[in-house]
TORTORMI-130133 format. One record per atom (N, C-alpha, C): atom name; residue in three letters; x, y, z; residue number from 1. Coordinates in Angstrom, 1 decimal. Example, Ala and Ser with C-alpha at 12.3 -4.5 7.8 and 13.67 -1.06 7.14 Angstrom:
2
site=N; code=ALA; X=13.2; Y=-5.7; Z=7.8; pos=1
site=CA; code=ALA; X=12.3; Y=-4.5; Z=7.8; pos=1
site=C; code=ALA; X=13.2; Y=-3.3; Z=7.8; pos=1
site=N; code=SER; X=12.8; Y=-2.2; Z=7.1; pos=2
site=CA; code=SER; X=13.7; Y=-1.1; Z=7.1; pos=2
site=C; code=SER; X=12.9; Y=0.0; Z=7.9; pos=2
***
This chain:
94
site=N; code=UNK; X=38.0; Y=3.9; Z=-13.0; pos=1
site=CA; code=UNK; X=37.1; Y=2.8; Z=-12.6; pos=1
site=C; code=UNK; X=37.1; Y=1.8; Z=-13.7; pos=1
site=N; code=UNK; X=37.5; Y=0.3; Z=-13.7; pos=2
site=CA; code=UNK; X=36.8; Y=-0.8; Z=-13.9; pos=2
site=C; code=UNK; X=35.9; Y=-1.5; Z=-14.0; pos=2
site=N; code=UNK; X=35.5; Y=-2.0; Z=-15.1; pos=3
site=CA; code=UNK; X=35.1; Y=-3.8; Z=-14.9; pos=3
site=C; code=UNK; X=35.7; Y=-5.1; Z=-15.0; pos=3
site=N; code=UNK; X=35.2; Y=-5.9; Z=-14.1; pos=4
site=CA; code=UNK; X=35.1; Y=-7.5; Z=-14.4; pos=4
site=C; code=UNK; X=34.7; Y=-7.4; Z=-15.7; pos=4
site=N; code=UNK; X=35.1; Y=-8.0; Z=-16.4; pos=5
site=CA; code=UNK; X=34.1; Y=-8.5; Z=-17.9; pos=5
site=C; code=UNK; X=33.1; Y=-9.0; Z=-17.5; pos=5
site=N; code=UNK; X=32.7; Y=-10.1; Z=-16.5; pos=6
site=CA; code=UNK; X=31.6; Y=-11.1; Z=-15.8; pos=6
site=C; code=UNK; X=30.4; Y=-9.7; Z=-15.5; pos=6
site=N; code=UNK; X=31.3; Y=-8.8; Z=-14.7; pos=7
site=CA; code=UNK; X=30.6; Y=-8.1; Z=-14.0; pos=7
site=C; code=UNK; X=29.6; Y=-6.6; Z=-15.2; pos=7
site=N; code=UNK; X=30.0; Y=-6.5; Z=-16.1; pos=8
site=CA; code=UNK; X=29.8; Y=-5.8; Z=-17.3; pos=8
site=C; code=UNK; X=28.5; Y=-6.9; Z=-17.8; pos=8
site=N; code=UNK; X=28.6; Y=-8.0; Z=-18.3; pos=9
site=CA; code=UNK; X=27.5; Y=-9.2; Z=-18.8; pos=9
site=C; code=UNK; X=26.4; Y=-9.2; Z=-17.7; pos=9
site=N; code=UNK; X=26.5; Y=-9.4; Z=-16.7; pos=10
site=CA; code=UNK; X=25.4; Y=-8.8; Z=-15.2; pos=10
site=C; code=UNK; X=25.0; Y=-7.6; Z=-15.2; pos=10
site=N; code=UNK; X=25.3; Y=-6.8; Z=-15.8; pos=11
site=CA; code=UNK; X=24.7; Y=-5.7; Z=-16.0; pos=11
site=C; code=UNK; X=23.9; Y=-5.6; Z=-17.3; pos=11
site=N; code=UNK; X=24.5; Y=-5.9; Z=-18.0; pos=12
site=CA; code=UNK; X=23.6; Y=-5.7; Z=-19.3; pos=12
site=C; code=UNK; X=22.3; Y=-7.0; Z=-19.3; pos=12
site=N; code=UNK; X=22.7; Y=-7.9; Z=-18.8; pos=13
site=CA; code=UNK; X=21.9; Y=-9.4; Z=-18.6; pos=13
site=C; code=UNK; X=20.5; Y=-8.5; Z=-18.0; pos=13
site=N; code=UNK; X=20.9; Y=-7.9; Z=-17.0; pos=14
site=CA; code=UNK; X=20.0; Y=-7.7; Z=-15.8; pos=14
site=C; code=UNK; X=18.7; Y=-6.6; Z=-16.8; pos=14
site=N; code=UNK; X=19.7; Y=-5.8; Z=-17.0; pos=15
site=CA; code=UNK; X=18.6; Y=-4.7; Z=-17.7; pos=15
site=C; code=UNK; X=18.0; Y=-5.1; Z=-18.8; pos=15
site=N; code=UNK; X=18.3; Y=-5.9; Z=-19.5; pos=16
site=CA; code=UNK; X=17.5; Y=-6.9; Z=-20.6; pos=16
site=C; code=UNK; X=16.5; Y=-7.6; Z=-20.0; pos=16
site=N; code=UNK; X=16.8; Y=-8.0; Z=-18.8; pos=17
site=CA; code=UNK; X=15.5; Y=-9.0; Z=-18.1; pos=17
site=C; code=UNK; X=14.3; Y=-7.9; Z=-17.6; pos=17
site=N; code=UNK; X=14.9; Y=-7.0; Z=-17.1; pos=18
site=CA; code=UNK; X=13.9; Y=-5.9; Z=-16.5; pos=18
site=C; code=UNK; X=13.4; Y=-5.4; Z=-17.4; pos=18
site=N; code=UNK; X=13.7; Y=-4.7; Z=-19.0; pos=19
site=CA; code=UNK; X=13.2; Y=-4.6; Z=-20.2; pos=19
site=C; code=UNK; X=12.1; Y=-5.4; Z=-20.6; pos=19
site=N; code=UNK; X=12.4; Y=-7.0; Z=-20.6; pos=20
site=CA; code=UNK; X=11.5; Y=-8.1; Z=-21.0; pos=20
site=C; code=UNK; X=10.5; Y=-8.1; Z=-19.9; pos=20
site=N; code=UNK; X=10.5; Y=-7.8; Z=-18.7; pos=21
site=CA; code=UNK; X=9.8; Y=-7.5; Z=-18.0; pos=21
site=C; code=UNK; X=8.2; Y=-6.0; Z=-18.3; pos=21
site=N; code=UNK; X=8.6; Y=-5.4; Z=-18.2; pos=22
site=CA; code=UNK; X=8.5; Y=-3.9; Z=-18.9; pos=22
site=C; code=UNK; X=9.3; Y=-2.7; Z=-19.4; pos=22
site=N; code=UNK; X=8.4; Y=-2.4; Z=-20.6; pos=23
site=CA; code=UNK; X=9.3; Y=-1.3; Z=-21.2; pos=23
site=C; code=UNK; X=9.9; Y=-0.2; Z=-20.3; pos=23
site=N; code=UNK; X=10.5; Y=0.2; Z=-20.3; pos=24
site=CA; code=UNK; X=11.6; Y=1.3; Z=-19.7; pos=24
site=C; code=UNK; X=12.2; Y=0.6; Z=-18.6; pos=24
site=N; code=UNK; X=11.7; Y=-0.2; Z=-17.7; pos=25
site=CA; code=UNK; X=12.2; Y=-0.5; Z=-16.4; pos=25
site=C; code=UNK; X=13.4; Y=-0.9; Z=-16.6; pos=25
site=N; code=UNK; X=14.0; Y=-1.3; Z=-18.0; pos=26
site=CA; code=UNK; X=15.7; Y=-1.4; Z=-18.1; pos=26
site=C; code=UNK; X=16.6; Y=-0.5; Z=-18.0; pos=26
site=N; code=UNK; X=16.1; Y=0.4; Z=-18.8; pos=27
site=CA; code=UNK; X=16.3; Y=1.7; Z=-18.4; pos=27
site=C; code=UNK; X=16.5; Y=2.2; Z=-17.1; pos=27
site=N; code=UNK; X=15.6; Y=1.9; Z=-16.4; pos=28
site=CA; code=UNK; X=15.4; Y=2.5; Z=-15.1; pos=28
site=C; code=UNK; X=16.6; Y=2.0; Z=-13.8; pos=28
site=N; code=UNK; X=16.4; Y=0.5; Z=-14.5; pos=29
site=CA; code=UNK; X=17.7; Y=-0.1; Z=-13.5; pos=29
site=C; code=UNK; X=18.9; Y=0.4; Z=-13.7; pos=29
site=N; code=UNK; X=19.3; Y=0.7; Z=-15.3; pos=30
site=CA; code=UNK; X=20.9; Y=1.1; Z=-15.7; pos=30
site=C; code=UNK; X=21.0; Y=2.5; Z=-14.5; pos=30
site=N; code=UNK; X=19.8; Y=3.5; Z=-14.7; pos=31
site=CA; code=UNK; X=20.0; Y=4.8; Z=-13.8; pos=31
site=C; code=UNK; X=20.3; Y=4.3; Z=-12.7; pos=31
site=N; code=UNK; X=19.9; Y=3.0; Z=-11.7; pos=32
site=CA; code=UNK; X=19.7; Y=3.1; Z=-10.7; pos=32
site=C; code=UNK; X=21.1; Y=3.0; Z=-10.1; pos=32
site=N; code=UNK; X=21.8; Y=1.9; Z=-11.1; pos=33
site=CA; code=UNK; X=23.3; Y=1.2; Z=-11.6; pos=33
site=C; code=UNK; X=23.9; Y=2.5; Z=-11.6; pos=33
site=N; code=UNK; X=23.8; Y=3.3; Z=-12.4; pos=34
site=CA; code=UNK; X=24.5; Y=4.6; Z=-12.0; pos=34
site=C; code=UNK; X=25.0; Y=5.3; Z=-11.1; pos=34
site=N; code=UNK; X=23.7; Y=5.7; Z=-10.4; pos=35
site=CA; code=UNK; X=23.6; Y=6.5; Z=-9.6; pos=35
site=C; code=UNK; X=24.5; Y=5.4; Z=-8.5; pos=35
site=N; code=UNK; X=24.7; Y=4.6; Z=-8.2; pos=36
site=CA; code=UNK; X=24.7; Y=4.0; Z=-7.0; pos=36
site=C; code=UNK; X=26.6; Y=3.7; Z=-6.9; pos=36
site=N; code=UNK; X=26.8; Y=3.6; Z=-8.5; pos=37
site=CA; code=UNK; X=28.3; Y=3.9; Z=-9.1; pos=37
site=C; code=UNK; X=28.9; Y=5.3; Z=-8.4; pos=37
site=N; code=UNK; X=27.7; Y=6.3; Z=-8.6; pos=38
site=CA; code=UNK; X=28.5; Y=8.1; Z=-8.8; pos=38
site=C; code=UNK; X=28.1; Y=8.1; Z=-7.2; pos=38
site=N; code=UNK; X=27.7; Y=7.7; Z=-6.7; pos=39
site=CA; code=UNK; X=28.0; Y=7.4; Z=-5.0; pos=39
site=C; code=UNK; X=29.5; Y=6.8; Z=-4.3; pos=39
site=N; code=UNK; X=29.6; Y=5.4; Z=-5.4; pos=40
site=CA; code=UNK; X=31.0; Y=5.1; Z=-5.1; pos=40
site=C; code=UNK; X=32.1; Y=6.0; Z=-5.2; pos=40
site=N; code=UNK; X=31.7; Y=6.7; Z=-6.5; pos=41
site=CA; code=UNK; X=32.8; Y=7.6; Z=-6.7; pos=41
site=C; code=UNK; X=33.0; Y=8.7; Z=-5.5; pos=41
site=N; code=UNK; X=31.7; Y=9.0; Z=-5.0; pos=42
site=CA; code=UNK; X=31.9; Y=10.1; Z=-4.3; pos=42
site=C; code=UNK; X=32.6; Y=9.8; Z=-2.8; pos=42
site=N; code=UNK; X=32.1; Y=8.6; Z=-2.3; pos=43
site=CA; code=UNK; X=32.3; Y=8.2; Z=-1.3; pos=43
site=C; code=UNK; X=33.1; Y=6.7; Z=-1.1; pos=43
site=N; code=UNK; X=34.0; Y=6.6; Z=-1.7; pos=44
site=CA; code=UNK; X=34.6; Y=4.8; Z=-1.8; pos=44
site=C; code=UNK; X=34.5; Y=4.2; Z=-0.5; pos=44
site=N; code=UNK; X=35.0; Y=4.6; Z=0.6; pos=45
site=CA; code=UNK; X=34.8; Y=3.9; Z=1.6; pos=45
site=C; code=UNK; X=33.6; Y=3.6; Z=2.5; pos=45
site=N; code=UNK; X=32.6; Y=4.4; Z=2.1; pos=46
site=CA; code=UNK; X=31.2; Y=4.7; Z=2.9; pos=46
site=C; code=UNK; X=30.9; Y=3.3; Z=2.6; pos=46
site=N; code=UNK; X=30.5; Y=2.8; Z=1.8; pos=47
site=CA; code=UNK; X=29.6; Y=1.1; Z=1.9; pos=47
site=C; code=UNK; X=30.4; Y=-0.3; Z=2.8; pos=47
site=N; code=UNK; X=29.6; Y=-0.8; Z=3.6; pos=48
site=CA; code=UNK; X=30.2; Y=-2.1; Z=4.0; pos=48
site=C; code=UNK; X=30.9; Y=-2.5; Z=3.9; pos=48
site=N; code=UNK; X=32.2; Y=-3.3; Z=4.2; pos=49
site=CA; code=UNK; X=33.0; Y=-4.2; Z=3.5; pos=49
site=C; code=UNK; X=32.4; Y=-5.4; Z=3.7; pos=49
site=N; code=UNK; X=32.8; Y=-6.6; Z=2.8; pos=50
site=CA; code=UNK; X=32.0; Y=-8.2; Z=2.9; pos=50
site=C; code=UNK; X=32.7; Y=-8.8; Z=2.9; pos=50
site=N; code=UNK; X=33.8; Y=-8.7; Z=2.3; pos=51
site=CA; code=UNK; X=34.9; Y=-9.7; Z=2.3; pos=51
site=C; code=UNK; X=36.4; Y=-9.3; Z=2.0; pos=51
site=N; code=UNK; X=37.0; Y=-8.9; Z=3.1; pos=52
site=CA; code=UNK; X=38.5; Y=-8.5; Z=2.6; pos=52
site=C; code=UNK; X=38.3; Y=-6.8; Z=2.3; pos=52
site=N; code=UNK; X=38.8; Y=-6.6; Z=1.3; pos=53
site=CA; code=UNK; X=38.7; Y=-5.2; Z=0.8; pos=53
site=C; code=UNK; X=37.6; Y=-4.6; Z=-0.3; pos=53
site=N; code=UNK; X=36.6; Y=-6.0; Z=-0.4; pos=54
site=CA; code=UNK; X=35.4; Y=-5.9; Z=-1.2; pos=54
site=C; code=UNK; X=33.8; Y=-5.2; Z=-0.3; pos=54
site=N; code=UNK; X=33.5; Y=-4.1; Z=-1.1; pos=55
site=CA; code=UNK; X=32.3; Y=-3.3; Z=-0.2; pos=55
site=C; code=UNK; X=31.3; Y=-3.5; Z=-1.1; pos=55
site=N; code=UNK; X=30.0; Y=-3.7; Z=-0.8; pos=56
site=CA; code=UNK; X=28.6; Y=-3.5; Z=-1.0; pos=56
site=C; code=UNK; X=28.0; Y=-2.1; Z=-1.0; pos=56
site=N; code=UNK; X=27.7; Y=-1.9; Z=-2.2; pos=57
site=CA; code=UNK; X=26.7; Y=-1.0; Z=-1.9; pos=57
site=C; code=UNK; X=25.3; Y=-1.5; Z=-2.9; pos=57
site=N; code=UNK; X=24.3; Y=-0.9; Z=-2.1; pos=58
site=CA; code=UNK; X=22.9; Y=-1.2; Z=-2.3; pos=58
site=C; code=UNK; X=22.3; Y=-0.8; Z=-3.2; pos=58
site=N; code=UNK; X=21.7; Y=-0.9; Z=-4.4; pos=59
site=CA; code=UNK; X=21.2; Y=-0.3; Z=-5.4; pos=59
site=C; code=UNK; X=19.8; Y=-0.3; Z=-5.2; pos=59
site=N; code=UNK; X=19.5; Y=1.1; Z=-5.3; pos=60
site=CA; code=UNK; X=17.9; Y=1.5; Z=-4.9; pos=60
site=C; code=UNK; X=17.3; Y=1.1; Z=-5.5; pos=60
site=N; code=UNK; X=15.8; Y=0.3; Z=-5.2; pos=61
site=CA; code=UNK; X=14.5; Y=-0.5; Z=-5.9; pos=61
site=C; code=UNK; X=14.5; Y=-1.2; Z=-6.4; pos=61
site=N; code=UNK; X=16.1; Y=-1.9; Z=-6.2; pos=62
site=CA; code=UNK; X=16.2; Y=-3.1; Z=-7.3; pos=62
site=C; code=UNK; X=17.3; Y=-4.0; Z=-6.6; pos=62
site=N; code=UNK; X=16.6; Y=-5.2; Z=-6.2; pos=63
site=CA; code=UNK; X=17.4; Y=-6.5; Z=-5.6; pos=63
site=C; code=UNK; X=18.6; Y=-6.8; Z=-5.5; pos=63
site=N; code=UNK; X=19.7; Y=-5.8; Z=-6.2; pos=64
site=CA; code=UNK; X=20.9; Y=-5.9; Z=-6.5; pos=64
site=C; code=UNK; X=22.5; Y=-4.9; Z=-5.9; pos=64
site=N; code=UNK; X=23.5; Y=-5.2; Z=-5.6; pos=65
site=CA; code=UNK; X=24.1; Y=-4.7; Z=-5.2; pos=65
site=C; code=UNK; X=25.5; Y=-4.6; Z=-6.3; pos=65
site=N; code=UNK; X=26.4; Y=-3.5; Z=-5.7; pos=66
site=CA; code=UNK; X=27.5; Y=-3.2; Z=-6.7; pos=66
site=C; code=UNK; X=28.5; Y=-3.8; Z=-6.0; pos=66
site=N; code=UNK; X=29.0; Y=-4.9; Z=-5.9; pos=67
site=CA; code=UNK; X=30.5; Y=-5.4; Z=-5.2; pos=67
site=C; code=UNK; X=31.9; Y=-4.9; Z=-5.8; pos=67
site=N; code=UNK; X=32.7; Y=-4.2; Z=-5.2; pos=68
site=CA; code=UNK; X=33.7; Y=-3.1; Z=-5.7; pos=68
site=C; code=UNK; X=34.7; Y=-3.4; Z=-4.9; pos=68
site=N; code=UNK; X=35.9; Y=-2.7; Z=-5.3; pos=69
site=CA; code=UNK; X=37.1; Y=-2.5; Z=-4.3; pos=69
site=C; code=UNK; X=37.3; Y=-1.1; Z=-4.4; pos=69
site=N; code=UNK; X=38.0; Y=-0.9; Z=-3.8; pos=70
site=CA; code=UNK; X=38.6; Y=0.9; Z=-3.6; pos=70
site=C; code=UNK; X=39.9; Y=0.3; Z=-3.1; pos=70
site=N; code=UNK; X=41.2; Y=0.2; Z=-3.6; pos=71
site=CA; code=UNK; X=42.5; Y=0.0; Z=-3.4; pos=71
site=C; code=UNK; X=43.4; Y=1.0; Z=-4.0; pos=71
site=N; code=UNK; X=44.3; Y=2.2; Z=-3.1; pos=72
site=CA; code=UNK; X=45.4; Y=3.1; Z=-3.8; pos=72
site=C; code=UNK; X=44.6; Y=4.0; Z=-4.9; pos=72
site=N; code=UNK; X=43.4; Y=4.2; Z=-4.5; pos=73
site=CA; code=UNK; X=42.5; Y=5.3; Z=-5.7; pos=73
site=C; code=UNK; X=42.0; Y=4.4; Z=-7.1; pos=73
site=N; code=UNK; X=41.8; Y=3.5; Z=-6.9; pos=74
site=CA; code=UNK; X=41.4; Y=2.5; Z=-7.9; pos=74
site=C; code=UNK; X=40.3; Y=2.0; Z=-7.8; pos=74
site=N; code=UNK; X=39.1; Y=2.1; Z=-8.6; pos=75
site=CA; code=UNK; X=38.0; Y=1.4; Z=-7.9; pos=75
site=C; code=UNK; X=37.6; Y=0.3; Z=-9.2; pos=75
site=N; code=UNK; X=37.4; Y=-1.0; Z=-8.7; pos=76
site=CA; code=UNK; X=37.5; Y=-2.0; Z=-9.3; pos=76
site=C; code=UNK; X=35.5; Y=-2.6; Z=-9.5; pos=76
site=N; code=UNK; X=34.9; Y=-2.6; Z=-10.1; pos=77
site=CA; code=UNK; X=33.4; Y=-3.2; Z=-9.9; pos=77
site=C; code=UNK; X=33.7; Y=-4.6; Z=-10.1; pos=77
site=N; code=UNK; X=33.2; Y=-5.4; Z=-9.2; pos=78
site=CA; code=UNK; X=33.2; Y=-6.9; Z=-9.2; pos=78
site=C; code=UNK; X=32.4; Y=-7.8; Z=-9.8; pos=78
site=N; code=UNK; X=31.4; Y=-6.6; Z=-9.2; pos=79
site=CA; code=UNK; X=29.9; Y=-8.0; Z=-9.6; pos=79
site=C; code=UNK; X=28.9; Y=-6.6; Z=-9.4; pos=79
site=N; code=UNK; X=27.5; Y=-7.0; Z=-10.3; pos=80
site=CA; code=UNK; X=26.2; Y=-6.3; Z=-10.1; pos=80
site=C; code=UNK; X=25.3; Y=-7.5; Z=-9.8; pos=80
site=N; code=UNK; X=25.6; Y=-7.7; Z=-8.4; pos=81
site=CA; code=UNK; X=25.4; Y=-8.8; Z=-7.8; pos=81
site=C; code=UNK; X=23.8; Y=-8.8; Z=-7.4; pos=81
site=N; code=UNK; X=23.0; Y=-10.0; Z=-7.9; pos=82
site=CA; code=UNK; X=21.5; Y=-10.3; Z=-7.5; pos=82
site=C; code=UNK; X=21.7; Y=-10.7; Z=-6.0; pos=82
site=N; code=UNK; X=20.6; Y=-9.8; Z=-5.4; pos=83
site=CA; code=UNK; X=20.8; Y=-10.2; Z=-3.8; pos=83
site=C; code=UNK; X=20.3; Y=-11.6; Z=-3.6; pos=83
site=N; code=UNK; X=19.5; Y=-12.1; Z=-4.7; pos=84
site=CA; code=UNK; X=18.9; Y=-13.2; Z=-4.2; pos=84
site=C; code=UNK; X=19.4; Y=-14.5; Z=-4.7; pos=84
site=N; code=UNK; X=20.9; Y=-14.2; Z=-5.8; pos=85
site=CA; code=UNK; X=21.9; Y=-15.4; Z=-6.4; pos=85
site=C; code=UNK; X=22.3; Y=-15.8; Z=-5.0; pos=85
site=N; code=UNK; X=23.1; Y=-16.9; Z=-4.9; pos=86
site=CA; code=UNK; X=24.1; Y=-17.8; Z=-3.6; pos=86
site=C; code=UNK; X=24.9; Y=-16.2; Z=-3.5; pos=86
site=N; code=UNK; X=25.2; Y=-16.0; Z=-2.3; pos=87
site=CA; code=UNK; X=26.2; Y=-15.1; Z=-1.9; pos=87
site=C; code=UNK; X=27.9; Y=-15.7; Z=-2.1; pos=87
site=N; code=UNK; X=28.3; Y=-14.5; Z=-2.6; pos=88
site=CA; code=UNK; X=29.8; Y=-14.5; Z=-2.2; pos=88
site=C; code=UNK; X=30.0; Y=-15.2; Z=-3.8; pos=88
site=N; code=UNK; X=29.5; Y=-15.6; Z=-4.5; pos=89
site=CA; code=UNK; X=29.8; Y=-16.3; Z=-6.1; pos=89
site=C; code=UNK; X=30.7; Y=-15.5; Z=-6.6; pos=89
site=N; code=UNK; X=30.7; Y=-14.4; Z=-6.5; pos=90
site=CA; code=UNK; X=32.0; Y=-13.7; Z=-7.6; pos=90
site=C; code=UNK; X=33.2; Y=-13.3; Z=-6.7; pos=90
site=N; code=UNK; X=33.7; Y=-13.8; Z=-5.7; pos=91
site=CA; code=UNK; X=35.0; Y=-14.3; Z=-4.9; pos=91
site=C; code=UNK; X=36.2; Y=-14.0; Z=-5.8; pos=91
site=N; code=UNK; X=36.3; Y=-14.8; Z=-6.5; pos=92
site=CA; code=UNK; X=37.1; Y=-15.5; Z=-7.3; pos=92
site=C; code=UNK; X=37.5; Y=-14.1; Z=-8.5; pos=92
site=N; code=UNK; X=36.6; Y=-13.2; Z=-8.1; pos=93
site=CA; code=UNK; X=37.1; Y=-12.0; Z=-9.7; pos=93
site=C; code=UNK; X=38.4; Y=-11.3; Z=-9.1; pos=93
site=N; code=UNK; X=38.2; Y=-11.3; Z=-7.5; pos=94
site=CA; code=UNK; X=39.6; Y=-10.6; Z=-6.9; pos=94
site=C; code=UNK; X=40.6; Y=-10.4; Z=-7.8; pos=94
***
């Protein structure tokens, strides 16, 4: 599994804002981030597709989704995408 570089800085961005928010809740997102990863792993095709060969999956209790590919056993993360940014912005990481 990969990252976008973009998509690595959204991650860490995010959990820093949730931190500055309250303590541990950074924390709590990275788990959430996780867990929603070791789902990918377990299941690559189970989530939505949105665009092309790019799938959604939902990250529990927190506004954000994991945009990924699954190509030839390769799973690529795109974006830890804010549900509530403009849709479709990280297009271009294909």
């Amino acid at each position: 599994m990969t990252f976008h570089p973009a998509a690595e800085i959204e991650l860490y961005d995010a959990a820093l804002y949730y931190e500055s928010q309250r303590r541990g809740l950074g924390s709590t997102f990275l788990q959430a981030i996780e867990t929603a990863i070791d789902e990918i792993r377990e299941h690559p095709m189970a989530s939505p597709r949105v665009h092309g060969v790019v799938r959604n999956k939902q990250v529990r209790r927190f506004p954000y989704s994991v945009m990924y590919s699954a190509e030839n056993g390769n799973l690529r993360i795109l974006a830890i995408a804010n549900q509530k940014r403009r849709p479709l912005y990280w297009l271009r990481r294909q």
